[in-house]
Each structure stands twice: as structure tokens, then as C-alpha cells.
BALOBA-1460 file (C-alpha; in Angstrom, 3 decimals):
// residues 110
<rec num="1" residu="x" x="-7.006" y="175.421" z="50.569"/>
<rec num="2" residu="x" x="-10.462" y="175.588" z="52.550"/>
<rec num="3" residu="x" x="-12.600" y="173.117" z="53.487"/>
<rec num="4" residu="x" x="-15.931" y="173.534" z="52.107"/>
<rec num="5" residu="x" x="-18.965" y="171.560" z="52.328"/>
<rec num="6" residu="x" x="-22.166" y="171.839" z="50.203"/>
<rec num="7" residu="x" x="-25.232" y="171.362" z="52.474"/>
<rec num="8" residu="x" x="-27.705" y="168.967" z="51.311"/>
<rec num="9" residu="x" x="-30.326" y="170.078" z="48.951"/>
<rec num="10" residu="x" x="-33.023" y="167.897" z="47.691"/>
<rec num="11" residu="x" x="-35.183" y="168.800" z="44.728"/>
<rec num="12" residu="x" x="-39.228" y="169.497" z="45.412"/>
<rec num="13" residu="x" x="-41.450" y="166.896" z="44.087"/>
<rec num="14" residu="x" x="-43.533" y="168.677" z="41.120"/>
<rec num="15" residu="x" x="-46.908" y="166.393" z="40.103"/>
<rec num="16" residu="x" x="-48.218" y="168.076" z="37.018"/>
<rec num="17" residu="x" x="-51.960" y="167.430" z="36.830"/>
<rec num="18" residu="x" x="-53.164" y="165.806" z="33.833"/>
<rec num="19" residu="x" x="-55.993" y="167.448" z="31.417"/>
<rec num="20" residu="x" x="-55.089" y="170.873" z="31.896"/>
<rec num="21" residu="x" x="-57.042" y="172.853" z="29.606"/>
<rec num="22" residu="x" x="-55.384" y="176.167" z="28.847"/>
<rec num="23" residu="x" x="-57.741" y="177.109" z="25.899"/>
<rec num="24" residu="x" x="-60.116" y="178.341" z="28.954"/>
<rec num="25" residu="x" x="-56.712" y="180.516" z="30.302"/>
<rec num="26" residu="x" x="-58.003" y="184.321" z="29.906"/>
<rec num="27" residu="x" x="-55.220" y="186.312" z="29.092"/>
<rec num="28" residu="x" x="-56.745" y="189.862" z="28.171"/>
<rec num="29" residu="x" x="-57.404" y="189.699" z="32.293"/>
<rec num="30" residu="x" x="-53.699" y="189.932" z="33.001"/>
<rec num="31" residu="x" x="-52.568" y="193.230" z="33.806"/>
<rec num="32" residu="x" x="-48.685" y="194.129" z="32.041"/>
<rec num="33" residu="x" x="-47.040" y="196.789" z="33.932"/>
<rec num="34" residu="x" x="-46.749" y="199.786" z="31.125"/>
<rec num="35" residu="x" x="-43.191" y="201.568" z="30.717"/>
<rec num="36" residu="x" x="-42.212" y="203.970" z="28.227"/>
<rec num="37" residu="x" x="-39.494" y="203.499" z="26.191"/>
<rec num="38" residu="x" x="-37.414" y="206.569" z="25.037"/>
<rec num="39" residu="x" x="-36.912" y="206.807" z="21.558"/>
<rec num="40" residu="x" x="-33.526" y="207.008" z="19.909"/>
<rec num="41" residu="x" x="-32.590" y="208.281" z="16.196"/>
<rec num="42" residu="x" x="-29.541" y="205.806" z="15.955"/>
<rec num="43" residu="x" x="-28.143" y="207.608" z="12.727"/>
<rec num="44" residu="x" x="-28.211" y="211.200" z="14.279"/>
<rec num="45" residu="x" x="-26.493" y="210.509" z="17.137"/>
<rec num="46" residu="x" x="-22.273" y="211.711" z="16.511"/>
<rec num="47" residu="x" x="-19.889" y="209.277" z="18.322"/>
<rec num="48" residu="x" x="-17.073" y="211.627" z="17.027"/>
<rec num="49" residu="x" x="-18.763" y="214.222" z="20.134"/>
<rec num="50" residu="x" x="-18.798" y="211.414" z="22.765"/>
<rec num="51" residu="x" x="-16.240" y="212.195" z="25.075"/>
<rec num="52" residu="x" x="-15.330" y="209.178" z="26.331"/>
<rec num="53" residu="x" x="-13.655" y="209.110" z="30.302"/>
<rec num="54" residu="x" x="-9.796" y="208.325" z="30.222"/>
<rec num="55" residu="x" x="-8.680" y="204.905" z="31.568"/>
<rec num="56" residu="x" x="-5.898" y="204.139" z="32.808"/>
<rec num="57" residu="x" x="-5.176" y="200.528" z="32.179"/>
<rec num="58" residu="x" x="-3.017" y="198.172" z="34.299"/>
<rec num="59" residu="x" x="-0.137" y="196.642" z="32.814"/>
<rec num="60" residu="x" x="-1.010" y="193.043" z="31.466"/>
<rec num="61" residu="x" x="1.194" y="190.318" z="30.697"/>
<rec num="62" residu="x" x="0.822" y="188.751" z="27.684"/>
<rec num="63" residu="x" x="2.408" y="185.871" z="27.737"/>
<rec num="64" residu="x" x="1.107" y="184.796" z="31.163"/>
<rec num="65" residu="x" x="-2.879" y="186.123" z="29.640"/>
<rec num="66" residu="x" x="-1.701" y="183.282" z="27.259"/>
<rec num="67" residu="x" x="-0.875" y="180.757" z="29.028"/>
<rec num="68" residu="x" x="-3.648" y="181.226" z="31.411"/>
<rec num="69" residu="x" x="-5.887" y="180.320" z="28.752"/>
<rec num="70" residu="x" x="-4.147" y="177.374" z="26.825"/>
<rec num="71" residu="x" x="-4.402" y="175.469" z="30.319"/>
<rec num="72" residu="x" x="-8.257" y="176.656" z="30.379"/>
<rec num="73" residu="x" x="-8.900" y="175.016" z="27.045"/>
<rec num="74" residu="x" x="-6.884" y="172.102" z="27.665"/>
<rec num="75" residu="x" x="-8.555" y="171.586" z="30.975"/>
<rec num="76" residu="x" x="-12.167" y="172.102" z="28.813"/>
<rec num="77" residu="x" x="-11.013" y="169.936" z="26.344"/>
<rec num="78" residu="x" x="-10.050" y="167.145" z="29.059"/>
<rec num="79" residu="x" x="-13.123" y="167.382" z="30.693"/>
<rec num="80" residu="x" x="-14.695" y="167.114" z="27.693"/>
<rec num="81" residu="x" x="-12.405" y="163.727" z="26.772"/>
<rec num="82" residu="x" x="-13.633" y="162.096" z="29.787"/>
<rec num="83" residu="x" x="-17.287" y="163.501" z="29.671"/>
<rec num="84" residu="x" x="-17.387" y="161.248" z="26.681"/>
<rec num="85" residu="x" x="-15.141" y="158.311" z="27.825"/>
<rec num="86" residu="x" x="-17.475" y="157.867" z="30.866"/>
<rec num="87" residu="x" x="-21.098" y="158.268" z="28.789"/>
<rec num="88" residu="x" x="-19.179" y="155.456" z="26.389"/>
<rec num="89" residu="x" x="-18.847" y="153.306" z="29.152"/>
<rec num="90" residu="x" x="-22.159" y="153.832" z="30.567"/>
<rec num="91" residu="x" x="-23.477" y="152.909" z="27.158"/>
<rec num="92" residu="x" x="-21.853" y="149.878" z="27.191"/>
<rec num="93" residu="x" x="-23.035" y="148.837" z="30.992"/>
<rec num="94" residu="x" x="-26.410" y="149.726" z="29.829"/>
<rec num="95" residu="x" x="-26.084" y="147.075" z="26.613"/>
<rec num="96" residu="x" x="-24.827" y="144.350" z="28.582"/>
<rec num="97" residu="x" x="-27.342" y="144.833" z="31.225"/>
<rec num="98" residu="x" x="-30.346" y="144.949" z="28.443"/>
<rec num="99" residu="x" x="-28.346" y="141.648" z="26.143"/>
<rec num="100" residu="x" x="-28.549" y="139.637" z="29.758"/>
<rec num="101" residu="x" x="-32.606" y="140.503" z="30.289"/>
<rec num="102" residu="x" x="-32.954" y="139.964" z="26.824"/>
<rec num="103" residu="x" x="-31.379" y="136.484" z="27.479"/>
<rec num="104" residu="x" x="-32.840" y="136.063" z="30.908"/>
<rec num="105" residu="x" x="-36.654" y="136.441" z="29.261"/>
<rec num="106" residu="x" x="-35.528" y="134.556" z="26.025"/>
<rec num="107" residu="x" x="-35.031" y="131.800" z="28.808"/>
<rec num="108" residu="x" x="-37.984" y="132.121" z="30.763"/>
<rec num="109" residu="x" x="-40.216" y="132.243" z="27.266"/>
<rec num="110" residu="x" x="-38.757" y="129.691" z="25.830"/>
């Protein structure tokens, strides 16, 4: 299997000014490109007259086709598992860590 390495990338800073005002944004000044589009009568139109190209179509294993994609959704479904196992824990880190400031300034208050 390759090595591959992902170069680094670090996200642009955005500051959003505040007090934009877009009720002063002109719109009717923005020019839309215009396109025609070609109309259709859906109910006229006989599929029956479509000739469709002939396809040859490779020979596919079923059985393998399925059992490709039980280990797909039991891979999803584990990821899934311990997608929610590790936001669980984080939870709990994250209510220790506020009980013991809680404490800490309880402490320092009292």
C-alpha cells in the first residue's frame, strides 16, 4: 500500500465586520445572465418510440455485490458505534472538568 501524505493546510482567518447593513444592498443593479429554456410537453412525448442503445452488461456476482456491501454497512455502523462512544466520553471529560471549576470557584468564593 502507498505512502501518502496530506500537505498541511490551514484555514484563512475570516473577520466578519459588525453592522452590516444590507437593507442599503441594491439588487435590481445586478445583472443575471439570461438563458432560454426549451420547453417540453411531458405528456406528448412516446417513450414506447425511444429507441434506447443496446448494452451489453458485464457479468456481476451476486453474492460477492452482497457481501461487498454487508461489510460497508457494518464498517458504517462501527464507525458510527465509536463516533458516539468517543463524543460520550468527551462529554464526560467536559463534566468533570466544569464539576472541578465549579468546586475550584465554590472555594475561592466561599
Amino acid at each position: 500500500m502507498p505512502n501518502f501524505t496530506l500537505p498541511n493546510f490551514t484555514m484563512p482567518n475570516f473577520t466578519v465586520p459588525t453592522g452590516l447593513d444590507f437593507s442599503k444592498l441594491d439588487l435590481s443593479k445586478v445583472q443575471l445572465p439570461k438563458f432560454n429554456v426549451p420547453k417540453i410537453n411531458w405528456p406528448k412525448i412516446d417513450l414506447r418510440k425511444v429507441d434506447l442503445p443496446k448494452v451489453d452488461l458485464p457479468g456481476v456476482d451476486v453474492d460477492r455485490l452482497s457481501d461487498l456491501a454487508r461489510d460497508a454497512a457494518y464498517a458504517g455502523v462501527g464507525l458510527v458505534v465509536l463516533t458516539v462512544e468517543k463524543i460520550a466520553e468527551r462529554g464526560r471529560e467536559l463534566q468533570g472538568e466544569v464539576t472541578t471549576r465549579a468546586r475550584q470557584l465554590a472555594d475561592a468564593i466561599a
